[in-house]
N, C-alpha and C positions, 0 to 999 in steps of 0.2 A: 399215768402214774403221778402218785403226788409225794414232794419228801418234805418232811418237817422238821426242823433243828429247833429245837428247846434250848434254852439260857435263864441264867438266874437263880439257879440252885445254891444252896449252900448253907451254912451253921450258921442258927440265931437263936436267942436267948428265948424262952417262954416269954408270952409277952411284945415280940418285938413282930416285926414286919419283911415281907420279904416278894416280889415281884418276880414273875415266870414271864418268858417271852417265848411264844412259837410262831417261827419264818416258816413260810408255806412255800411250796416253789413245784412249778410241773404244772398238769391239769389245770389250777386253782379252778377254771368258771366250772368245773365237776361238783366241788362240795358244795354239800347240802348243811353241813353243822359241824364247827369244830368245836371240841372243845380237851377237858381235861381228868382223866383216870389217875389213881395214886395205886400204889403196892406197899403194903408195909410186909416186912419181915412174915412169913409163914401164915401172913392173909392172900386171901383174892385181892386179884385187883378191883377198884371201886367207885363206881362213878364221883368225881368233885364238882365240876360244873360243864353244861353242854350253854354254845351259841349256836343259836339257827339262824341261816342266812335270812329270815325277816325277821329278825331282830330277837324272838322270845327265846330267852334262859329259862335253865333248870339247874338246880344245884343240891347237891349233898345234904341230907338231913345234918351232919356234924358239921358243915361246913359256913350254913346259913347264916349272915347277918355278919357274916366275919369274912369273906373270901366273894371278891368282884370280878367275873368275866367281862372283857370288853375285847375290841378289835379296834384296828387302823386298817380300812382297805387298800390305802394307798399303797401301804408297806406290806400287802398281805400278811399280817403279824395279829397273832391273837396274845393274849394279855391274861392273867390271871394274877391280881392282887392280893395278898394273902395279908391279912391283919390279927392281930391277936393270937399267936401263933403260940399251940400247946405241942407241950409233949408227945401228943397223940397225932398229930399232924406228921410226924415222923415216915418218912415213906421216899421211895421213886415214884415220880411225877412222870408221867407218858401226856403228849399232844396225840392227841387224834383228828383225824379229817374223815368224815364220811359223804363219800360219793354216791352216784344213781346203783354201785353195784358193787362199791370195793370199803373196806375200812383200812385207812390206814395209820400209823403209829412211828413216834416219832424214836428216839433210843433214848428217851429218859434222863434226868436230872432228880441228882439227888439232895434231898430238903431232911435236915436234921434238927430240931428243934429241942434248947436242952432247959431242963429242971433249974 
């Protein structure tokens, strides 16, 4: 089993900036790629950015050029930096961890970005 606490949510203006932190705890040497799913309001949920444990990203078509995955292994803590932050970026933020046979999910932080 693996659990993950998310931190760093919360109300920022369009425009401004805002950092996500997911603690991994359990399992850890199981995952194969953490990374970060958003929900908005009466959407699916949506891939934001994936890391794989050698190193290569993947990120959101809306997200691009504006929003940096990283990690700390020491602290198993994955990182999502959020920059230039719209309206549309408005969502619960989920950490995932995917293992050799399990996905799992953290209980979400909520990112509201206003006009």
């Amino acid at each position: 089993q693996v659990q993950l606490v998310e931190s760093g949510g919360g109300l920022v203006q369009a425009g401004g900036s805002l950092r996500l932190s997911c603690a991994a705890s359990g399992s850890i040497s199981s995952i194969k790629i953490m990374g970060w799913y958003r929900q908005a309001p009466g959407k699916q949920r949506e891939l934001v950015a994936h890391l794989a444990s050698g190193g290569n990203t993947q990120y959101g078509d809306s997200v691009k050029g504006r929003f940096t995955i990283s990690r700390d292994n020491a602290k198993n803590t994955v990182f999502l930096q959020m920059n230039n932050l719209k309206p549309g970026d408005t969502a619960v933020y989920y950490c995932a961890a995917v293992g050799a046979t399990s996905l799992f999910w953290g209980q979400g932080t909520q990112v509201t970005v206003s006009s």
